[in-house]
Biopython code that builds the backbone (N, CA, C, O; Angstrom):
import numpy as np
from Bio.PDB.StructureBuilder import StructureBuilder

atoms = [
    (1, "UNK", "N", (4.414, -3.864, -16.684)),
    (1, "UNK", "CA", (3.943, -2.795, -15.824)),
    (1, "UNK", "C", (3.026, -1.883, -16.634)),
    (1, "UNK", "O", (3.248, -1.538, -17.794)),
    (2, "UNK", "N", (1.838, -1.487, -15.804)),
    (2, "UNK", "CA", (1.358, -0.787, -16.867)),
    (2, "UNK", "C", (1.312, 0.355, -16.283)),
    (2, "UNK", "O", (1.127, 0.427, -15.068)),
    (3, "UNK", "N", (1.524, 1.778, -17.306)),
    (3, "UNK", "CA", (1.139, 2.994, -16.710)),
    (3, "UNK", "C", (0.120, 4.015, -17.004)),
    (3, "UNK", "O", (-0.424, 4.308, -18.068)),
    (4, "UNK", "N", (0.001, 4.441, -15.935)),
    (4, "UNK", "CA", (-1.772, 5.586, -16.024)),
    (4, "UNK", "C", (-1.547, 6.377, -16.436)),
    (4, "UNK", "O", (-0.677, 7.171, -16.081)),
    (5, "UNK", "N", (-2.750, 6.493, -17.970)),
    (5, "UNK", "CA", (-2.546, 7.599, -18.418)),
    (5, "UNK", "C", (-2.643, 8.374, -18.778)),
    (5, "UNK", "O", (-2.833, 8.768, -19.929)),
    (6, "UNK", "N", (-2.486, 9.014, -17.456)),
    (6, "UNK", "CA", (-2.426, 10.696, -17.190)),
    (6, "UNK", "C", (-0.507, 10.609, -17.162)),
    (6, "UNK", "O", (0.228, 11.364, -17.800)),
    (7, "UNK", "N", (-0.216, 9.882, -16.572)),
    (7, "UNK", "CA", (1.332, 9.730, -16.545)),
    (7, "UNK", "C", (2.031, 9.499, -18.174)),
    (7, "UNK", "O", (3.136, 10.029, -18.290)),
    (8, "UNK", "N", (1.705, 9.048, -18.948)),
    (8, "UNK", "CA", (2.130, 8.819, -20.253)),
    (8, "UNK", "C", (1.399, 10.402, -20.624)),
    (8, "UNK", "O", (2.173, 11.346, -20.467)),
    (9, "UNK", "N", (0.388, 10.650, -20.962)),
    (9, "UNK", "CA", (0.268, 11.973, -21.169)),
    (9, "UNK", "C", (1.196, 12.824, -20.890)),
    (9, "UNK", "O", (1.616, 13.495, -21.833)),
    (10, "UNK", "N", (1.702, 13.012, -19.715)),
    (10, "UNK", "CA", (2.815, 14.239, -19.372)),
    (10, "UNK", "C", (4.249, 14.204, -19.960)),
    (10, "UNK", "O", (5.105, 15.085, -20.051)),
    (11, "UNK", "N", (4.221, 12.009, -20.583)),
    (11, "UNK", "CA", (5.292, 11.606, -21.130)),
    (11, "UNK", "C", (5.389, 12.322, -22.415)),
    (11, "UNK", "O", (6.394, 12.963, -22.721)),
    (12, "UNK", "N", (4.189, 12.201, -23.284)),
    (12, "UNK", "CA", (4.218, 12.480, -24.574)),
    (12, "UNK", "C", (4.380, 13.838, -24.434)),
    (12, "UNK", "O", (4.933, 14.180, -25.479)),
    (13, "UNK", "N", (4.222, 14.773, -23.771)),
    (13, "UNK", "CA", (4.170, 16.085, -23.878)),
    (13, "UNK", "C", (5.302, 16.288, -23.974)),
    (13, "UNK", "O", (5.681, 16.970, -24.926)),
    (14, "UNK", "N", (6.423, 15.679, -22.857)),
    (14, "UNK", "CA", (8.160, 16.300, -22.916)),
    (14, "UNK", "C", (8.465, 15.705, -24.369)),
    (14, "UNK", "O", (9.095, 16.402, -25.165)),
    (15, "UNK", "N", (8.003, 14.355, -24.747)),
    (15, "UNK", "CA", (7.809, 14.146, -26.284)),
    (15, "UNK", "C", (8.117, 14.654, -27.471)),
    (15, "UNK", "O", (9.030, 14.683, -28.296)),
    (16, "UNK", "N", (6.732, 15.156, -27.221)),
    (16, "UNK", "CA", (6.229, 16.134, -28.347)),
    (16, "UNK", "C", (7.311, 17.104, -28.232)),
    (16, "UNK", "O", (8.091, 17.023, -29.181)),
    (17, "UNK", "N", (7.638, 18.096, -27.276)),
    (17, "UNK", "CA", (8.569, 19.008, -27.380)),
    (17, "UNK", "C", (9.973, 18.785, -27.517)),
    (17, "UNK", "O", (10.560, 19.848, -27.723)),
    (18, "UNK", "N", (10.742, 17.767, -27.477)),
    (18, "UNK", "CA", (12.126, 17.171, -27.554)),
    (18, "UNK", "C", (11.943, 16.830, -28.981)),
    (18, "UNK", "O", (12.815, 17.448, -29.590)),
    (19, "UNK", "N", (11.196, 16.113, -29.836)),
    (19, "UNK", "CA", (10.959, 16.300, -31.040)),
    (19, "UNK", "C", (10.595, 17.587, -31.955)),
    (19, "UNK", "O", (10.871, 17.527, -33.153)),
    (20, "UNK", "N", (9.924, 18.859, -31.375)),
    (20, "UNK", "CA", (10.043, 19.968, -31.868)),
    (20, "UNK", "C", (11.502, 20.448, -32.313)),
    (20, "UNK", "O", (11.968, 20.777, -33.403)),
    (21, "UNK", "N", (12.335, 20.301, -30.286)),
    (21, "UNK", "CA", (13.496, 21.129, -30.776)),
    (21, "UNK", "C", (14.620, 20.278, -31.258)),
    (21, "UNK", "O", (15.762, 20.719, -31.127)),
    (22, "UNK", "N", (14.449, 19.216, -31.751)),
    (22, "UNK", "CA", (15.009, 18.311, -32.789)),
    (22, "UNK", "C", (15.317, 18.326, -33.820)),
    (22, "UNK", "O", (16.291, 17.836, -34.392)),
    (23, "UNK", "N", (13.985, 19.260, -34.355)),
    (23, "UNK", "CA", (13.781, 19.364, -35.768)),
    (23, "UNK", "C", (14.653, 19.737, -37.020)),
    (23, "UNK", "O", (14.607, 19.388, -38.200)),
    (24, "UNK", "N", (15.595, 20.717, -36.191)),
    (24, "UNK", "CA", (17.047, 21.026, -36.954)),
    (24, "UNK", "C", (17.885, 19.932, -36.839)),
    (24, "UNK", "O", (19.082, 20.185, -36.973)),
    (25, "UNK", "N", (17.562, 18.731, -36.617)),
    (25, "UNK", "CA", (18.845, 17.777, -36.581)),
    (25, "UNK", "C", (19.741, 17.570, -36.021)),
    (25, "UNK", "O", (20.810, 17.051, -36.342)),
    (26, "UNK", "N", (19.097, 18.260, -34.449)),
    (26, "UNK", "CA", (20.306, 18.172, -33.324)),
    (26, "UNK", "C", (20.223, 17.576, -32.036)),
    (26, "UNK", "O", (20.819, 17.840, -30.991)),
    (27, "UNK", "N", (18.740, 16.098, -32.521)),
    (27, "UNK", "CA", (18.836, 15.161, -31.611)),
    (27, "UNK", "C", (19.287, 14.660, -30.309)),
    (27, "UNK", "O", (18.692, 14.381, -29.268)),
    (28, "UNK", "N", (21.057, 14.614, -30.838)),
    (28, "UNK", "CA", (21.968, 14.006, -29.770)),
    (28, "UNK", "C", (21.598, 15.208, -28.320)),
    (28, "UNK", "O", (21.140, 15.066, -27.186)),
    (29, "UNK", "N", (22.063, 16.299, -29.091)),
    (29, "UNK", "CA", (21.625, 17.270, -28.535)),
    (29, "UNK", "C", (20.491, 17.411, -27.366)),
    (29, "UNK", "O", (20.643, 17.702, -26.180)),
    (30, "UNK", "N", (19.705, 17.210, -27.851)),
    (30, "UNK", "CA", (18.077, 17.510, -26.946)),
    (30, "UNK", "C", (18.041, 16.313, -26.145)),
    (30, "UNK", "O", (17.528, 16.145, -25.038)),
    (31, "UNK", "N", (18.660, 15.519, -26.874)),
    (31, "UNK", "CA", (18.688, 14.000, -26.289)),
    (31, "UNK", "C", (19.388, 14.530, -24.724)),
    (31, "UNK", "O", (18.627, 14.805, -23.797)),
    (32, "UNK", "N", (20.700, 14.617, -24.587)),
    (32, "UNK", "CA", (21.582, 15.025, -23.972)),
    (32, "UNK", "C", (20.617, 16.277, -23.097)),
    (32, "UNK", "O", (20.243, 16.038, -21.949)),
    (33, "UNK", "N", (20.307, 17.494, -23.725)),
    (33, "UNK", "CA", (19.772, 18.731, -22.615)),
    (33, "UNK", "C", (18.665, 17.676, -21.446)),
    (33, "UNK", "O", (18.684, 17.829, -20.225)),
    (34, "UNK", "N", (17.766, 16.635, -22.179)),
    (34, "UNK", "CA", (16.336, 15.958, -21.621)),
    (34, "UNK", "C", (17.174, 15.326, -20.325)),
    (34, "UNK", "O", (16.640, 15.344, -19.215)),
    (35, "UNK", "N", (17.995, 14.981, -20.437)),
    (35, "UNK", "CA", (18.867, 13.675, -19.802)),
    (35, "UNK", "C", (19.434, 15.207, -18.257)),
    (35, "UNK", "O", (19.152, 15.159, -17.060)),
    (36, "UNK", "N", (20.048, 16.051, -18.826)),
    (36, "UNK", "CA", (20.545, 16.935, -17.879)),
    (36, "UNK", "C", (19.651, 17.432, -16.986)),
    (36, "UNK", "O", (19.599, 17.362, -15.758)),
    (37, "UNK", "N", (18.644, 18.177, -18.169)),
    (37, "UNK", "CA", (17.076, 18.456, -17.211)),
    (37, "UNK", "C", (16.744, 17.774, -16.152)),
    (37, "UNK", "O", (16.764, 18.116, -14.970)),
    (38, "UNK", "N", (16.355, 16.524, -16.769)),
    (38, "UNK", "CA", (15.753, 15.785, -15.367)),
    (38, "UNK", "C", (17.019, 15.704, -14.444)),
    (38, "UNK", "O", (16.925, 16.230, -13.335)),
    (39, "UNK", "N", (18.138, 15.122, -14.783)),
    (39, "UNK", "CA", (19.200, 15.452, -13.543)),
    (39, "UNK", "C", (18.838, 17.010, -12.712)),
    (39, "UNK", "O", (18.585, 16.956, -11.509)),
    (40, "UNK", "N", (18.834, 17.950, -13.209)),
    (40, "UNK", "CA", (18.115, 18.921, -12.518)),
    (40, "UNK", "C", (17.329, 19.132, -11.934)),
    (40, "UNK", "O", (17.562, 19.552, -10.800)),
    (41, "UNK", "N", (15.721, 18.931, -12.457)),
    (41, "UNK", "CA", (14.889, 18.916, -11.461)),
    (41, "UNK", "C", (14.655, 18.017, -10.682)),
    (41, "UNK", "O", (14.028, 18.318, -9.666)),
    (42, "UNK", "N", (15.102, 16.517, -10.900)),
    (42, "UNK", "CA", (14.860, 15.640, -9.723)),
    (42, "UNK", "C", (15.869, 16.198, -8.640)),
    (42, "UNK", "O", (15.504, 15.942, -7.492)),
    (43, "UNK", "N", (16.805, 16.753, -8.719)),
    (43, "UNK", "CA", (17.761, 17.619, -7.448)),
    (43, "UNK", "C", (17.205, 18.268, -7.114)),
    (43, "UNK", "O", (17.104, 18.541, -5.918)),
    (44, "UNK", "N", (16.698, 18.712, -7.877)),
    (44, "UNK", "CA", (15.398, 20.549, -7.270)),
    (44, "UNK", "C", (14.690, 20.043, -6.261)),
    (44, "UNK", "O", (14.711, 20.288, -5.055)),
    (45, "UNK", "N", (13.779, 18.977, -7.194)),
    (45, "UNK", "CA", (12.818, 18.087, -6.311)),
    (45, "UNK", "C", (13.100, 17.213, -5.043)),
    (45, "UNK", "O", (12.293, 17.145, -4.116)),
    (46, "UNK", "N", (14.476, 16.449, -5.062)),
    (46, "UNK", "CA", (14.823, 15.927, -3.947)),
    (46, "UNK", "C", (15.163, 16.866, -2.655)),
    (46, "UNK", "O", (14.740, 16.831, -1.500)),
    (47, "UNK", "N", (16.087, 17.710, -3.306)),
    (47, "UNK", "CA", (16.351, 18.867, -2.063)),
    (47, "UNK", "C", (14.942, 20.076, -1.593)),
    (47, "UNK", "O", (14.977, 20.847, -0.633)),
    (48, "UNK", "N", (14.259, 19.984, -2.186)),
    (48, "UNK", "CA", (12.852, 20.636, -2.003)),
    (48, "UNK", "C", (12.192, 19.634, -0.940)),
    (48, "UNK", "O", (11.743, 20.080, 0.116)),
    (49, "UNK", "N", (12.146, 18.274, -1.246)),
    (49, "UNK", "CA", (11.607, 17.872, 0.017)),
    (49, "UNK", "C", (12.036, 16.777, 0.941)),
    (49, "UNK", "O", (11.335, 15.961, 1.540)),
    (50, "UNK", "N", (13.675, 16.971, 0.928)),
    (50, "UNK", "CA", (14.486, 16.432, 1.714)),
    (50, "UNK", "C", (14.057, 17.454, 3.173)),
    (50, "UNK", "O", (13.777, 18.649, 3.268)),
    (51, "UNK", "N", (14.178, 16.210, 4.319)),
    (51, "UNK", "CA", (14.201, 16.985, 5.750)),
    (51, "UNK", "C", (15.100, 16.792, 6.288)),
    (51, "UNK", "O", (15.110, 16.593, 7.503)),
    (52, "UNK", "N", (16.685, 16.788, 5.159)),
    (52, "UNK", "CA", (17.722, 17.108, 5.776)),
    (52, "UNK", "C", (18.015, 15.544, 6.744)),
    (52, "UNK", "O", (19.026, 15.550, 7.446)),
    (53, "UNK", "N", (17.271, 14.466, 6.752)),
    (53, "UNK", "CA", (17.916, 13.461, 7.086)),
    (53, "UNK", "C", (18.360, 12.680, 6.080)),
    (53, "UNK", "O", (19.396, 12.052, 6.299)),
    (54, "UNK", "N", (17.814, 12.558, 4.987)),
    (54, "UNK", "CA", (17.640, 11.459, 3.799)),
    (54, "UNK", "C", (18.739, 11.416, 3.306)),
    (54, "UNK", "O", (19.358, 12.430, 3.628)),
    (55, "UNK", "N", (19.436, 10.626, 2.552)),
    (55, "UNK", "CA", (20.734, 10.130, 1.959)),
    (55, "UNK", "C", (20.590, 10.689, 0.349)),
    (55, "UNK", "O", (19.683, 10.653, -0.482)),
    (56, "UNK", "N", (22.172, 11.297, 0.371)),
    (56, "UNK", "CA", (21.743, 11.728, -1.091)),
    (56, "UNK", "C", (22.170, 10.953, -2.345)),
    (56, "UNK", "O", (21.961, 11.053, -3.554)),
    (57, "UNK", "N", (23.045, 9.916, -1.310)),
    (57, "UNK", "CA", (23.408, 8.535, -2.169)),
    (57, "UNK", "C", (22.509, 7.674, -2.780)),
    (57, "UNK", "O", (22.540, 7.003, -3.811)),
    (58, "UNK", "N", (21.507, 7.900, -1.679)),
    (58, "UNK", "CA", (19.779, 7.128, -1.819)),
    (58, "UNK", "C", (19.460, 7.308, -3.093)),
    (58, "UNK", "O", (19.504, 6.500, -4.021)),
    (59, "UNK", "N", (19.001, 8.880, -3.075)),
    (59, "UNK", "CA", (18.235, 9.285, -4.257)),
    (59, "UNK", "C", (19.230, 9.023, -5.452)),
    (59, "UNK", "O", (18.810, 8.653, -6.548)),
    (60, "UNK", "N", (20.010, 9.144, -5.301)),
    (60, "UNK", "CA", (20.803, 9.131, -6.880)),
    (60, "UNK", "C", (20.588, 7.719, -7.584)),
    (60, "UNK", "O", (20.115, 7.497, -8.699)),
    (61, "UNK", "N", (21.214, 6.543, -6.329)),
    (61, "UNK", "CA", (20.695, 5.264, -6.268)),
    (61, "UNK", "C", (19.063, 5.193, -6.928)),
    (61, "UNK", "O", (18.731, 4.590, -7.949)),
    (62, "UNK", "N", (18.592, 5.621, -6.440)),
    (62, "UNK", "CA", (16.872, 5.614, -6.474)),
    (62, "UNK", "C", (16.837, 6.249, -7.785)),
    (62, "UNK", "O", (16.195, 5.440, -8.456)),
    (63, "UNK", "N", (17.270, 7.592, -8.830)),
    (63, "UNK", "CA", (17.035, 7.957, -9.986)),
    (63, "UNK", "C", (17.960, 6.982, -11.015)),
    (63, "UNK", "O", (17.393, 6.937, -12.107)),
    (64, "UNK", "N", (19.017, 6.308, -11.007)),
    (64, "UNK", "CA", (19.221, 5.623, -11.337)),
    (64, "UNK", "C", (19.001, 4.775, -11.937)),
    (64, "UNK", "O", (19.233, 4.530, -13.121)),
    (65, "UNK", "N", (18.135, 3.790, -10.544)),
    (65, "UNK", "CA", (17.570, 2.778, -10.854)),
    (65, "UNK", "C", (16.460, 2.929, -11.770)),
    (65, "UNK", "O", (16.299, 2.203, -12.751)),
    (66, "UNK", "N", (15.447, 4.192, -11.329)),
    (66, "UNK", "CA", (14.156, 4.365, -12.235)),
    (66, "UNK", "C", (14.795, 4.839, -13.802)),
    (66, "UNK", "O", (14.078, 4.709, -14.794)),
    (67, "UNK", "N", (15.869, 5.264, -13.893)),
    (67, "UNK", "CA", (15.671, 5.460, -15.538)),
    (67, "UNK", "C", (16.499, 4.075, -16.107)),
    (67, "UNK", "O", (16.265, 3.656, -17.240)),
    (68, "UNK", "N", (17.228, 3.583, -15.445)),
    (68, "UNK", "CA", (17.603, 2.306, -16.167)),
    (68, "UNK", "C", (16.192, 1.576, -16.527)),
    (68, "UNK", "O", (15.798, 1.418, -17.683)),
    (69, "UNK", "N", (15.546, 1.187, -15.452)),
    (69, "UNK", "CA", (13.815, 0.552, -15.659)),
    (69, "UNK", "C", (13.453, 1.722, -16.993)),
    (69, "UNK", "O", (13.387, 0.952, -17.951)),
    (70, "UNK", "N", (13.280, 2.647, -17.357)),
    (70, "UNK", "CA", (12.516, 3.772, -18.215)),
    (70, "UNK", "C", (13.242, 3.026, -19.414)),
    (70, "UNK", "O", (12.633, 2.417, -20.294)),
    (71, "UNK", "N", (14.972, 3.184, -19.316)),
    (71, "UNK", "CA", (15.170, 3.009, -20.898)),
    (71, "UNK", "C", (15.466, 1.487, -21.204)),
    (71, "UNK", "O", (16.105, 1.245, -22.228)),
    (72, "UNK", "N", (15.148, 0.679, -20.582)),
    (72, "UNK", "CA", (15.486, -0.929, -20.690)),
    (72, "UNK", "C", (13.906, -1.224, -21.215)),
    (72, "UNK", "O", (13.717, -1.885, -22.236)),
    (73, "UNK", "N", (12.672, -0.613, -20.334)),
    (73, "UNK", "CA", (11.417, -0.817, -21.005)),
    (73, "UNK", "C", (11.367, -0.450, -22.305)),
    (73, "UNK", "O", (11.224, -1.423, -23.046)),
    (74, "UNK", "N", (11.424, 0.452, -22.783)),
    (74, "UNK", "CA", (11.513, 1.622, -23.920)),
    (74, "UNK", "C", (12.411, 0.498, -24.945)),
    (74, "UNK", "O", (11.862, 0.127, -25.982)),
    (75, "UNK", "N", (13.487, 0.100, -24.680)),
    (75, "UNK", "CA", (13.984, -0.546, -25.631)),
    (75, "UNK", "C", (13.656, -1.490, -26.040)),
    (75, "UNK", "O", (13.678, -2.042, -27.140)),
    (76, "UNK", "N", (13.226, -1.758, -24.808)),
    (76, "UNK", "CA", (12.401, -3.610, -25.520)),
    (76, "UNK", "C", (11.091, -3.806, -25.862)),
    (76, "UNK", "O", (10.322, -4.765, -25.925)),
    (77, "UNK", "N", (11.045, -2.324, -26.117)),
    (77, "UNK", "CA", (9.342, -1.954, -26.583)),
    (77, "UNK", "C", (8.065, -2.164, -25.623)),
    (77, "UNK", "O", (6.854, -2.154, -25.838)),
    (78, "UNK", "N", (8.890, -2.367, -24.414)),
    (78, "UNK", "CA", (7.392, -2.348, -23.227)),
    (78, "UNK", "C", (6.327, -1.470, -23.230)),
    (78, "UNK", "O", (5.135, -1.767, -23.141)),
    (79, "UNK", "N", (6.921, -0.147, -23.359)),
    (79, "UNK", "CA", (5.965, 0.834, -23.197)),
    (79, "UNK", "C", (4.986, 1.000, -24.358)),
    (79, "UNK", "O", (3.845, 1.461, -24.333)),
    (80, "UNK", "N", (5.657, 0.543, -25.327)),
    (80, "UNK", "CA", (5.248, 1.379, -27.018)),
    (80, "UNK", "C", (5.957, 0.981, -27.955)),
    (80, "UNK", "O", (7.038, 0.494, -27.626)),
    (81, "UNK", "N", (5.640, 1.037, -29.340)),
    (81, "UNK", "CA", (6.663, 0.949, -30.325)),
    (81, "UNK", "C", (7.806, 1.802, -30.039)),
    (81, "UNK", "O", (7.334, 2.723, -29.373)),
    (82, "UNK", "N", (9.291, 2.029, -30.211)),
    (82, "UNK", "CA", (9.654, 3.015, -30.254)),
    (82, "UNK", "C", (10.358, 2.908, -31.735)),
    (82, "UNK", "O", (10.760, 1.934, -32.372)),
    (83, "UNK", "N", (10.340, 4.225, -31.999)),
    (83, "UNK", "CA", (10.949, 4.429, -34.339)),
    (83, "UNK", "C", (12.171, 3.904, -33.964)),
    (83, "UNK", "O", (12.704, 4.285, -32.922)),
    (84, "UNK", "N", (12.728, 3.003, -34.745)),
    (84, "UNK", "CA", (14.585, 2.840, -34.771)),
    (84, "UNK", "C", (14.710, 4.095, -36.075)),
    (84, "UNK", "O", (14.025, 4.694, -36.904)),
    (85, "UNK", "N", (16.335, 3.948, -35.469)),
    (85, "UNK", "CA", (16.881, 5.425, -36.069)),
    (85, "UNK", "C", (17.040, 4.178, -37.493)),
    (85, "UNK", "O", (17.234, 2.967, -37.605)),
    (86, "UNK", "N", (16.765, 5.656, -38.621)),
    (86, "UNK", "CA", (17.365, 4.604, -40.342)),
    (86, "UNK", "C", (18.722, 5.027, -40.388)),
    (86, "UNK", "O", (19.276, 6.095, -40.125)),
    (87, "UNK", "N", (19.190, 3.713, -40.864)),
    (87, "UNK", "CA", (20.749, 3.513, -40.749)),
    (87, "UNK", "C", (21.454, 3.662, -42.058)),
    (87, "UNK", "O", (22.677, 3.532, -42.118)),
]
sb = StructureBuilder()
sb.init_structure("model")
sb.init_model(0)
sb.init_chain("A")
sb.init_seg("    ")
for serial, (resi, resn, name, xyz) in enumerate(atoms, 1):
    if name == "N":
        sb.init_residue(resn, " ", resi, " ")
    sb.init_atom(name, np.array(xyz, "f"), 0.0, 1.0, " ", f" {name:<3s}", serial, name[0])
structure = sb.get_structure()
């Protein structure tokens, strides 16, 4: 799959900043807030333009599915190299 990019742009940006507040060595951490965030605003976002018929089983189903696809690409290096952690 390939993605446009203006869309990887906005990727590298949350990026760039999850690696800023990293920098003290609290990874798991930011790792974990990035992961909550988007649980957040995709709720923001779903209930922002839900018309009150839509299933909210759907969307969860539906965010789900898209970050399993995000981190299954990512791992198998679809998108990009990604750094392995040194062990």
């Amino acid at each position: 799959m390939a993605y446009p990019p203006e869309f990887l742009k906005l990727v590298d940006e949350f990026i760039h900043l999850a690696n800023r507040l990293a920098e003290d060595g609290k990874d798991g951490e930011v790792s974990a807030a990035i992961l909550f965030a988007a649980g957040r605003y995709n709720a923001f976002n779903f209930l922002s333009h839900s018309d009150g018929e839509q299933d909210q089983v759907k969307a969860v189903d539906f965010y789900v599915s898209e970050y399993r696809k995000a981190i299954t690409s990512n791992l198998e290096g679809v998108v990009g190299p990604v750094v392995k952690a040194q062990g």
